[in-house]
PDB file of N, CA, C and O in Angstrom:
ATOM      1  N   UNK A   1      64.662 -13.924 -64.649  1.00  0.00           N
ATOM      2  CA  UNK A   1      63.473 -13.152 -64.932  1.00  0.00           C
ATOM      3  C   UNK A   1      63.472 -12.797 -66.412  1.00  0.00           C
ATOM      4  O   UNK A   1      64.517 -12.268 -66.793  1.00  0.00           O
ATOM      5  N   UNK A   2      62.444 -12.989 -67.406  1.00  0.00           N
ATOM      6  CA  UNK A   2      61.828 -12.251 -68.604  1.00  0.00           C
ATOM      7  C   UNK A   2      61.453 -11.162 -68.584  1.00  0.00           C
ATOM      8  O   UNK A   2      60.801 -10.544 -67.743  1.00  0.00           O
ATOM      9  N   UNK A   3      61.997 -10.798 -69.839  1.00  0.00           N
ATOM     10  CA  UNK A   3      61.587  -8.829 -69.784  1.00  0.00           C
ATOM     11  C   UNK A   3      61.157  -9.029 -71.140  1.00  0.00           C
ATOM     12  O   UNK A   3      61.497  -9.907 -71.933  1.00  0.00           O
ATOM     13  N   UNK A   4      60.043  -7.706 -71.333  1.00  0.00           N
ATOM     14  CA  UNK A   4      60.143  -7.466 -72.714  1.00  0.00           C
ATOM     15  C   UNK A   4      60.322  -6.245 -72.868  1.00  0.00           C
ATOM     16  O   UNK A   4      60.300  -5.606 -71.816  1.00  0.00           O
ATOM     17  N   UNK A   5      60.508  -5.624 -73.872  1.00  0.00           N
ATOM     18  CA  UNK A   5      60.659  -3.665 -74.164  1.00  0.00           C
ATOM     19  C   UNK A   5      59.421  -3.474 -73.883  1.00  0.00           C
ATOM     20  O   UNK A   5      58.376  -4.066 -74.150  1.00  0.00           O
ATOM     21  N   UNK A   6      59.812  -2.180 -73.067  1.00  0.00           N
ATOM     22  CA  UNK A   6      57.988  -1.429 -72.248  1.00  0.00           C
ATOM     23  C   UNK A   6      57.808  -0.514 -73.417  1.00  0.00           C
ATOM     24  O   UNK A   6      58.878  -0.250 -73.966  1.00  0.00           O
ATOM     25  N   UNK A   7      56.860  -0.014 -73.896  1.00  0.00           N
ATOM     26  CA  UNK A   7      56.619   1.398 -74.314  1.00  0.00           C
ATOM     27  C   UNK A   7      56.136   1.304 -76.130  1.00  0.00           C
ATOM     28  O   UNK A   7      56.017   2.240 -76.921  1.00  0.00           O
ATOM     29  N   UNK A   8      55.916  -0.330 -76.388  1.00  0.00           N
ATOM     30  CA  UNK A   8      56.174  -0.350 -77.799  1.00  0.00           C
ATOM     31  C   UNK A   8      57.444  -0.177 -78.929  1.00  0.00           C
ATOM     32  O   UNK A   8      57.589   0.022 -80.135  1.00  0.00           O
ATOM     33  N   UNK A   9      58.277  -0.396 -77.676  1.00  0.00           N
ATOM     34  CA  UNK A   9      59.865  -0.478 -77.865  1.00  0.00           C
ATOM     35  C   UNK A   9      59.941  -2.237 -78.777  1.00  0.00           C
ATOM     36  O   UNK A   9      59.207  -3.226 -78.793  1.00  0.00           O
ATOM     37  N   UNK A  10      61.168  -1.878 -79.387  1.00  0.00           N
ATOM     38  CA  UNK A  10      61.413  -3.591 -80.502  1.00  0.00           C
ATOM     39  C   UNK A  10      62.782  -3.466 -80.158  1.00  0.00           C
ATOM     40  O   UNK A  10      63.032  -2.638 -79.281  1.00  0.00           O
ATOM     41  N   UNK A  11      63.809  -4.158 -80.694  1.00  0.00           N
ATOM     42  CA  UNK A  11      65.487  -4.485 -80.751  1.00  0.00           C
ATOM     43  C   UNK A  11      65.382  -5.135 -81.900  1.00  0.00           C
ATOM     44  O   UNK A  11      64.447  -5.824 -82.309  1.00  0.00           O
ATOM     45  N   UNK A  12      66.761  -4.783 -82.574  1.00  0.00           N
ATOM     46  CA  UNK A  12      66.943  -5.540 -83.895  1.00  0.00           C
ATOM     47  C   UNK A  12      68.055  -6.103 -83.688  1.00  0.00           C
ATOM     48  O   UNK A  12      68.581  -6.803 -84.553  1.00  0.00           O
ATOM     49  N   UNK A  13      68.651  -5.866 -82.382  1.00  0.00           N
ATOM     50  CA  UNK A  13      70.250  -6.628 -82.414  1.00  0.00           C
ATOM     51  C   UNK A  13      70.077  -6.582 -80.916  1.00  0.00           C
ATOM     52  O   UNK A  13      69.251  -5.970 -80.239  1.00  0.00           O
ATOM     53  N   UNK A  14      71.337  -7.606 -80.475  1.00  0.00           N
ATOM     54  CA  UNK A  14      71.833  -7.427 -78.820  1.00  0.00           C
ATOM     55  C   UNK A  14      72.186  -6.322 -78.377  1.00  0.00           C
ATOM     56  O   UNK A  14      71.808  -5.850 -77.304  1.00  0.00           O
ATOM     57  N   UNK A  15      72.961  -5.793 -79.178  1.00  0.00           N
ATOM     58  CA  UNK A  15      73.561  -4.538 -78.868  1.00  0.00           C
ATOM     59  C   UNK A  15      72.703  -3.377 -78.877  1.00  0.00           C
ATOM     60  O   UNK A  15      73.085  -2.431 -78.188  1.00  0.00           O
ATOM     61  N   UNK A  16      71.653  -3.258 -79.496  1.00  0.00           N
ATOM     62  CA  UNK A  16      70.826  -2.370 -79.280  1.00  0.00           C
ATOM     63  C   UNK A  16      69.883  -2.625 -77.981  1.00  0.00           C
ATOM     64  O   UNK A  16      69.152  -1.704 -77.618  1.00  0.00           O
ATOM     65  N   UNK A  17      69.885  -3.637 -77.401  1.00  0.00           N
ATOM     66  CA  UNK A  17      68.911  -4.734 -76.176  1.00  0.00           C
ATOM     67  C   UNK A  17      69.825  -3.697 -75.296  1.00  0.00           C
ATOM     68  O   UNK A  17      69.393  -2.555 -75.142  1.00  0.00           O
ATOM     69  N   UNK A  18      71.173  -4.101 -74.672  1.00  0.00           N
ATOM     70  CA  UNK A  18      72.147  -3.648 -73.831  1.00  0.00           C
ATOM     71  C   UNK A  18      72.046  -1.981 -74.012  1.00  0.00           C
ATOM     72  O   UNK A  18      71.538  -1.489 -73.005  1.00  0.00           O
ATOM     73  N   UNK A  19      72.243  -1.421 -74.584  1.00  0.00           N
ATOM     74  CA  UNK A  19      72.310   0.307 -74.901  1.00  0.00           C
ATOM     75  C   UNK A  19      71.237   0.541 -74.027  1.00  0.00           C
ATOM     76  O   UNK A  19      71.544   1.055 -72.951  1.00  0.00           O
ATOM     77  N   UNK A  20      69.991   0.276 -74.237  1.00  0.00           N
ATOM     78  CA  UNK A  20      68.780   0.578 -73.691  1.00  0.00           C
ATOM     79  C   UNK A  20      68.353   0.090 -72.309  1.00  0.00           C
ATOM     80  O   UNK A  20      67.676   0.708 -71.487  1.00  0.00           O
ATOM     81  N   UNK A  21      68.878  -1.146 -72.204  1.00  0.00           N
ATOM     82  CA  UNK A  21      69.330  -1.765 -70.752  1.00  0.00           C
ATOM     83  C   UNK A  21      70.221  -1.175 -69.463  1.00  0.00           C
ATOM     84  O   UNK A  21      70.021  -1.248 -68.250  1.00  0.00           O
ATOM     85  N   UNK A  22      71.210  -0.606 -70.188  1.00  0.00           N
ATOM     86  CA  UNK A  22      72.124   0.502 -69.438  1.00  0.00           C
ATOM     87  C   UNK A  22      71.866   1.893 -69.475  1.00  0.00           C
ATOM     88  O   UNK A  22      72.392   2.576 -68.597  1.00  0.00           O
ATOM     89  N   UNK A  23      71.139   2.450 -70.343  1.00  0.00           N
ATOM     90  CA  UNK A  23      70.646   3.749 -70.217  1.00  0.00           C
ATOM     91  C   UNK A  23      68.665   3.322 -69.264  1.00  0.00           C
ATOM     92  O   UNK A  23      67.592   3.901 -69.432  1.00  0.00           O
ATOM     93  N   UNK A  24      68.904   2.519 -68.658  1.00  0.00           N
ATOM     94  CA  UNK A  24      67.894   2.448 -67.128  1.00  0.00           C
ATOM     95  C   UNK A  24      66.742   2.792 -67.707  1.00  0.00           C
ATOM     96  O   UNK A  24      66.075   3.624 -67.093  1.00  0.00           O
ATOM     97  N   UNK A  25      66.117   2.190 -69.203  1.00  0.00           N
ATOM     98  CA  UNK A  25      64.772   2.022 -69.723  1.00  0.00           C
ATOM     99  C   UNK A  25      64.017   1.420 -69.121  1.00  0.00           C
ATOM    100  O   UNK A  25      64.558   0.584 -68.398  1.00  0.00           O
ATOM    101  N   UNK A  26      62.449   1.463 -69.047  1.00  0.00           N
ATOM    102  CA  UNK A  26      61.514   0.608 -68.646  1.00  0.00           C
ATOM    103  C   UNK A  26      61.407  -0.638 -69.674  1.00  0.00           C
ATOM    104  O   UNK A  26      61.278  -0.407 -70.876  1.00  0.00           O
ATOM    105  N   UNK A  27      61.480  -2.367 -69.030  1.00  0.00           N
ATOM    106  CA  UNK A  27      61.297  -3.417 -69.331  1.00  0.00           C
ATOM    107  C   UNK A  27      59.904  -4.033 -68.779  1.00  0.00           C
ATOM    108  O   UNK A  27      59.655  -3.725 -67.613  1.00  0.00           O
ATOM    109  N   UNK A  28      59.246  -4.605 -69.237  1.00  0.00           N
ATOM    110  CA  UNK A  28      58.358  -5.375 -68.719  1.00  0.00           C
ATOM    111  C   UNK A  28      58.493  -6.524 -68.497  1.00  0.00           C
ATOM    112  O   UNK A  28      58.921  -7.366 -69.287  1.00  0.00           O
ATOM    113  N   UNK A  29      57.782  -6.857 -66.265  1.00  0.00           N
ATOM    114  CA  UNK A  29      58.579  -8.293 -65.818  1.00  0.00           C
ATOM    115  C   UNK A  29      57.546  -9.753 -66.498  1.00  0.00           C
ATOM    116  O   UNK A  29      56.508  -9.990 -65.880  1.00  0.00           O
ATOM    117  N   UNK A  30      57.752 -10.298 -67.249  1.00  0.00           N
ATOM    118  CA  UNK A  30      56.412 -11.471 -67.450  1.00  0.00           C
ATOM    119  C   UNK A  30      57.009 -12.709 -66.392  1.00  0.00           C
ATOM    120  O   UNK A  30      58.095 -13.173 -66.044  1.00  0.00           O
ATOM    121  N   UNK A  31      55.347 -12.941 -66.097  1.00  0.00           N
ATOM    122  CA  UNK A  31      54.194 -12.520 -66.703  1.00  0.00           C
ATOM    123  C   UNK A  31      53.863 -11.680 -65.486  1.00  0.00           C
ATOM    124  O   UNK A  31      52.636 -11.635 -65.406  1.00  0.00           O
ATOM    125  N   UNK A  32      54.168 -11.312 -64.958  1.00  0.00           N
ATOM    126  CA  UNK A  32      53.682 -10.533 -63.389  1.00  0.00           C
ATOM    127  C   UNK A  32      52.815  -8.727 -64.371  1.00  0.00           C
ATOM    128  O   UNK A  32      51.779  -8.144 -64.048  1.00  0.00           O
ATOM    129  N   UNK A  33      53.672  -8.425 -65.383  1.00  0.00           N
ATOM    130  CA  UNK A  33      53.705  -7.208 -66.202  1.00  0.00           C
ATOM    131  C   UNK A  33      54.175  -5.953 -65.130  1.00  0.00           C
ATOM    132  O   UNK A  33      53.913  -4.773 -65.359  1.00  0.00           O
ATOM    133  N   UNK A  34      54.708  -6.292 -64.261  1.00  0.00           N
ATOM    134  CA  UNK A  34      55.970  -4.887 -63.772  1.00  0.00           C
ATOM    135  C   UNK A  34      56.515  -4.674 -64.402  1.00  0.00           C
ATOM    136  O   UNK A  34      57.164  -5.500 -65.045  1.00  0.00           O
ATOM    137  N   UNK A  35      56.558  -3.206 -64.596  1.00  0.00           N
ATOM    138  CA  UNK A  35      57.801  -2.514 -64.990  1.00  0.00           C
ATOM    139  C   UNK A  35      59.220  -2.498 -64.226  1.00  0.00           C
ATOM    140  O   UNK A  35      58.957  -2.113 -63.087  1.00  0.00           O
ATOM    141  N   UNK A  36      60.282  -2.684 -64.307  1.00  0.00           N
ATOM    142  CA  UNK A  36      61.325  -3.043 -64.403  1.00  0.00           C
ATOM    143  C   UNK A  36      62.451  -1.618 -65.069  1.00  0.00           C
ATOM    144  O   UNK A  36      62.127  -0.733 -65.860  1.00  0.00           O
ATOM    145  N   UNK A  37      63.427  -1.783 -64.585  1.00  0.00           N
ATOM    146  CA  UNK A  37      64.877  -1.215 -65.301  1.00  0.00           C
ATOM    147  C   UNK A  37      65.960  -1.519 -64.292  1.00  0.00           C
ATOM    148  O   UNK A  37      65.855  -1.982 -63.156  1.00  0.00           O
ATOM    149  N   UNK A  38      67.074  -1.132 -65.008  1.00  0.00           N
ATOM    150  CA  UNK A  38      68.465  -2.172 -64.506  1.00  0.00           C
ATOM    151  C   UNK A  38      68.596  -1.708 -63.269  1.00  0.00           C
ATOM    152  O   UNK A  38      69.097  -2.541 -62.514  1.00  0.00           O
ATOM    153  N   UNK A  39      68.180  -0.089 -62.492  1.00  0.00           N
ATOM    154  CA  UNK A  39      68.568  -0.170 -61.104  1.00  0.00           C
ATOM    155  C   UNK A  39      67.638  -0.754 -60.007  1.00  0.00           C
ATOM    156  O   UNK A  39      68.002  -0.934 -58.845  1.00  0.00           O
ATOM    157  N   UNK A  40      66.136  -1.091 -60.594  1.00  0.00           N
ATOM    158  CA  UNK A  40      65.318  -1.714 -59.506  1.00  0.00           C
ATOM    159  C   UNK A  40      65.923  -3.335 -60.070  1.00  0.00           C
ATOM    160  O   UNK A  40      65.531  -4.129 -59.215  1.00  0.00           O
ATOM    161  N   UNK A  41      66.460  -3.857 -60.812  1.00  0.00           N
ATOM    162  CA  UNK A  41      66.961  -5.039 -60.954  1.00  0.00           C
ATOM    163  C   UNK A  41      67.838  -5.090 -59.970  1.00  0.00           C
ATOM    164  O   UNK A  41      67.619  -5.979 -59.147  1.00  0.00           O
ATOM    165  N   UNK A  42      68.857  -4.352 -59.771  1.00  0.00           N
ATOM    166  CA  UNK A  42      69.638  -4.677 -58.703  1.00  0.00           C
ATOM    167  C   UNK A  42      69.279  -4.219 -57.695  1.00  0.00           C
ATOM    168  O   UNK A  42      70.325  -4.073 -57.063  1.00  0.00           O
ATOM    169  N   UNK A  43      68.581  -3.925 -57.173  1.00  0.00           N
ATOM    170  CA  UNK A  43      67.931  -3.747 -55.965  1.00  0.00           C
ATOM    171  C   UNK A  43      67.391  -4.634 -55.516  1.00  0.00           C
ATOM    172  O   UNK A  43      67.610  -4.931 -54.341  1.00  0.00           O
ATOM    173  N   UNK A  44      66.395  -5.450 -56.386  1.00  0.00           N
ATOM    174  CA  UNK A  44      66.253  -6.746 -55.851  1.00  0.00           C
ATOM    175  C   UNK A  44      67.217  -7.516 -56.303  1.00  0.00           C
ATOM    176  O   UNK A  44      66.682  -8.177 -57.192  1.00  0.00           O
ATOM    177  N   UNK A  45      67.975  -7.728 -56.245  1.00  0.00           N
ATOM    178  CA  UNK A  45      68.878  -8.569 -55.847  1.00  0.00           C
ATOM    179  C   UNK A  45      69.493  -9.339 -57.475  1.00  0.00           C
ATOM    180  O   UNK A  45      70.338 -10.229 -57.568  1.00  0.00           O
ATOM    181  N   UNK A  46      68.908  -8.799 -58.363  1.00  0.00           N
ATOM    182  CA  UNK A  46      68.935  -9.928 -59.554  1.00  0.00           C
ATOM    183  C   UNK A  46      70.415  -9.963 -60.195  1.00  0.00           C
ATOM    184  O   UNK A  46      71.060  -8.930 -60.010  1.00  0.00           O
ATOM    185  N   UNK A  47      71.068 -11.014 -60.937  1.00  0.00           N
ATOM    186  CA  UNK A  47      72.607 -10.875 -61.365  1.00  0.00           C
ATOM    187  C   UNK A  47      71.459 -10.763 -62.723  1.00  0.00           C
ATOM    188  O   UNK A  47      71.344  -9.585 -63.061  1.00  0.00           O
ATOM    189  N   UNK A  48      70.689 -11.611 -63.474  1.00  0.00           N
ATOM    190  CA  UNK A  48      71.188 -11.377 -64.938  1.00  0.00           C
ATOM    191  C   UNK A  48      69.606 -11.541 -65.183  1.00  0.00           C
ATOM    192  O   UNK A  48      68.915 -12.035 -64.292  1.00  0.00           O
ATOM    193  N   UNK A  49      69.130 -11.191 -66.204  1.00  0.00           N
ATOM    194  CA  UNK A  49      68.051 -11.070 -66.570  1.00  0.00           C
ATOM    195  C   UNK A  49      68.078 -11.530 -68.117  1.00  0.00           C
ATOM    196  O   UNK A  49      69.149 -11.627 -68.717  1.00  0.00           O
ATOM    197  N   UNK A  50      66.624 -11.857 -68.833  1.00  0.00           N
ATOM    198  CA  UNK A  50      66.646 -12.693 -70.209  1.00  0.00           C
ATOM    199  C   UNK A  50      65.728 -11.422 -70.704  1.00  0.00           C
ATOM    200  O   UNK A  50      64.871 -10.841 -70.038  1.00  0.00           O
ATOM    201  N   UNK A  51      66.168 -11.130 -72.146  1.00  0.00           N
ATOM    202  CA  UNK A  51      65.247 -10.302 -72.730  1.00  0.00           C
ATOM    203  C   UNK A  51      65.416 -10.359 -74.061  1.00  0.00           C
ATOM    204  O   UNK A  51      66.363 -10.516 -74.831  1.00  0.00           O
ATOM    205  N   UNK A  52      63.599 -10.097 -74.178  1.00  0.00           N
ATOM    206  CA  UNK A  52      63.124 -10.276 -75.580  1.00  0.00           C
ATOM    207  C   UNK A  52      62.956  -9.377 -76.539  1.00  0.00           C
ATOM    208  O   UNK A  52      62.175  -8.438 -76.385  1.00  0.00           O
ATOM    209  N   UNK A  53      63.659  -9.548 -77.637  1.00  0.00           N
ATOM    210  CA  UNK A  53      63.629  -8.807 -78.924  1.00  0.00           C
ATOM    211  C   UNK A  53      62.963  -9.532 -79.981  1.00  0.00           C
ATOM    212  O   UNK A  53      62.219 -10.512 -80.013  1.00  0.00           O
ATOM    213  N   UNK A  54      63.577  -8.560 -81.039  1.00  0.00           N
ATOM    214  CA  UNK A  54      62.864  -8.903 -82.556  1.00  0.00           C
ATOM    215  C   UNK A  54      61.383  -9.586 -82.677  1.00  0.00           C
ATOM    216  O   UNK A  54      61.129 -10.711 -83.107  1.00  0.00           O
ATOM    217  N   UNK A  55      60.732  -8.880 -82.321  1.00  0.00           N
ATOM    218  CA  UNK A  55      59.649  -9.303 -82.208  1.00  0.00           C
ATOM    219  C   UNK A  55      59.510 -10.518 -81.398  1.00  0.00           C
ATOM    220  O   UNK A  55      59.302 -11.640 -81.860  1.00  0.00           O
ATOM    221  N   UNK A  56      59.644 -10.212 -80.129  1.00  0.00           N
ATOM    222  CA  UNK A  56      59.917 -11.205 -79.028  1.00  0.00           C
ATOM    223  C   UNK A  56      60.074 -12.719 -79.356  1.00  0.00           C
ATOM    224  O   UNK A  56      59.497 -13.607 -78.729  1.00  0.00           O
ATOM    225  N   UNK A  57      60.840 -12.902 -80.311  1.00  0.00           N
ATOM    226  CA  UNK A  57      61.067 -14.490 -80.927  1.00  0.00           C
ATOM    227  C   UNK A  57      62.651 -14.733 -80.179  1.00  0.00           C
ATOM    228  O   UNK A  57      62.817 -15.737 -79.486  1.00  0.00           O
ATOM    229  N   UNK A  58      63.784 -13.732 -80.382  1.00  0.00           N
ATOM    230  CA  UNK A  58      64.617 -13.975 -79.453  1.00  0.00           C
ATOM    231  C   UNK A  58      65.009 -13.713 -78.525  1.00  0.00           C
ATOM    232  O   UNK A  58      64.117 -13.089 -77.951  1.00  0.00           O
ATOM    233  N   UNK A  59      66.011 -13.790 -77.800  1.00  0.00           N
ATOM    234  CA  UNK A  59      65.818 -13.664 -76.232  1.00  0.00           C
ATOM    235  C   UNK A  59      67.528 -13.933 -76.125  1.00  0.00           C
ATOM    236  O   UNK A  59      68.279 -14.793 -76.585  1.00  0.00           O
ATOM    237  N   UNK A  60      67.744 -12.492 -75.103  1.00  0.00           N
ATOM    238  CA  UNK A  60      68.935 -12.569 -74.744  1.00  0.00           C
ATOM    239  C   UNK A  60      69.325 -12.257 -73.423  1.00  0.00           C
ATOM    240  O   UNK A  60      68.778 -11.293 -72.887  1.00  0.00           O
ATOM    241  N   UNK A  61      70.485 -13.138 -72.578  1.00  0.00           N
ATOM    242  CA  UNK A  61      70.767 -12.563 -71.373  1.00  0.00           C
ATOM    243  C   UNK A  61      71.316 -11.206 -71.252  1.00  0.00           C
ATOM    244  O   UNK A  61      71.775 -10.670 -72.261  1.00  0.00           O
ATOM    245  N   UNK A  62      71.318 -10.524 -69.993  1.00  0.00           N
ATOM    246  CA  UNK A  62      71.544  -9.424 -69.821  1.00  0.00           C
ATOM    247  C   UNK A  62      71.928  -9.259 -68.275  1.00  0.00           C
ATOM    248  O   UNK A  62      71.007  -9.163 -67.465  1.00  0.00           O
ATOM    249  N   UNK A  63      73.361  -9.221 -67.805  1.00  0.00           N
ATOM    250  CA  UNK A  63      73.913  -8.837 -66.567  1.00  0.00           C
ATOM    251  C   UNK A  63      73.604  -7.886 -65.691  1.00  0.00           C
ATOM    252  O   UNK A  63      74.353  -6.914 -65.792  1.00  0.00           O
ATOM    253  N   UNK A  64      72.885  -7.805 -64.969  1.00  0.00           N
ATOM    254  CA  UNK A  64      72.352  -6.751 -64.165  1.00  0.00           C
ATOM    255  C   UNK A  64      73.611  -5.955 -63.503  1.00  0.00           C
ATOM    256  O   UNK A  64      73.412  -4.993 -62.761  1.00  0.00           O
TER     257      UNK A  64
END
């Protein structure tokens, strides 16, 4: 699944992607546009999720 930062949220690094990923932020699911965060990720069932930063040009996995 694709996420992007909900809220007018950006990332400038991975590590800033993950911080915000584990503190259970809202992601947006594309293209469906659900909102999303890491505990309804594992709820449905998901291991890892792809998400977009830096001005959604890159894209990084993320372990649910």
């Amino acid at each position: 699944m694709q996420l992007i930062p909900a809220y007018g949220r950006d990332y400038k690094s991975k590590k800033a992607v993950q911080a915000d990923w584990d503190a259970n932020l809202d992601f947006i699911a594309q293209p469906s546009g659900r909102y999303i965060n890491k505990s309804g990720a594992k709820e449905a069932g998901l291991k890892t999720v792809y998400i977009r930063y830096k001005k959604q040009r890159s894209v990084t996995p993320v372990k649910v």
